[in-house]
N, C-alpha and C positions, 0 to 999 in steps of 0.2 A: 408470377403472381400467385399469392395462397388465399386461399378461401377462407376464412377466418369462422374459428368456431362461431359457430351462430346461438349457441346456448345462452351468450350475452341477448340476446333478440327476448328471448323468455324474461333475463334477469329484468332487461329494462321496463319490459311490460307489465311486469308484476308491479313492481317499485313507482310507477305512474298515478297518478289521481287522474281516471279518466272522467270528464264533460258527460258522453254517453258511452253508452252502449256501440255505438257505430262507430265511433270513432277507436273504440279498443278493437274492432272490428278490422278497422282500415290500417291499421299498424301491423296487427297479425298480418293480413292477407299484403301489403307491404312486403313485411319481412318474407314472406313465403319467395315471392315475386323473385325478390334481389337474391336471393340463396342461389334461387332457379338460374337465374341471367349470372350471375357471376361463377357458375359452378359450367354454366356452355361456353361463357367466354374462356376459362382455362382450358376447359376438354378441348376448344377448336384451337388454344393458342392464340388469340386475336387482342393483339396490344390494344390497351385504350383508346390511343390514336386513331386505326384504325375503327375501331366499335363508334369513336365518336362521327367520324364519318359517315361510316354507312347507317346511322340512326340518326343523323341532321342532330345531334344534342353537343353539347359543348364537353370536350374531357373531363373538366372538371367536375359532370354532373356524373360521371363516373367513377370518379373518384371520392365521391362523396357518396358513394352506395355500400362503401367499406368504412365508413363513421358510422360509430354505433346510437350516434346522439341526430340521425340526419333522417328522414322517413322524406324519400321521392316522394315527387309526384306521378301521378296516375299515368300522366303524359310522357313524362320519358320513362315509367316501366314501360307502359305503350310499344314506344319505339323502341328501346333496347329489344325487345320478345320479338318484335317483326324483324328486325335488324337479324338477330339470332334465328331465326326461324322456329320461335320456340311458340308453341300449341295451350290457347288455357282454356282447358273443359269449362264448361259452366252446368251445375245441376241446379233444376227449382225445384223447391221444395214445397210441391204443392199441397202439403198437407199442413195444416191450421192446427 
């Protein structure tokens, strides 16, 4: 499995007419997300099949993480990251 340039993630976003602000938001952080998950499932080796398993998500929704037209949901980055055992900082940004 190759990790596909993700420079497309940029091209798409640009090219969008975004609703708001949050929502250009959640596409970035999206795309961050899947770069993350797809780049531990190569290092570990862990066929889709498998990954779909041990995340309770259907392979399919895995395979639809390498479509550049497809933005997951929150819920199975969710569970891909726990699945992978993979860590997301969170900073607040308490300053106004």
């Amino acid at each position: 499995m190759e990790v596909k340039s993700h420079k497309r993630w940029a091209e798409i976003k640009e090219s969008l007419n975004y609703a708001s602000e949050v929502r250009k938001k959640m596409i970035s952080l999206s795309a961050k997300l899947t770069v993350a998950i797809l780049r531990k499932q190569e290092d570990e080796g862990i066929s889709n099949k498998d990954l779909a398993l041990k995340a309770q998500v259907s392979e399919v929704s895995i395979i639809k993480l390498t479509e550049n037209d497809n933005v997951p949901s929150i819920e199975v980055l969710i569970k891909l990251m726990l699945a992978l055992d993979i860590e997301l900082e969170i900073n607040l940004n308490t300053q106004k």
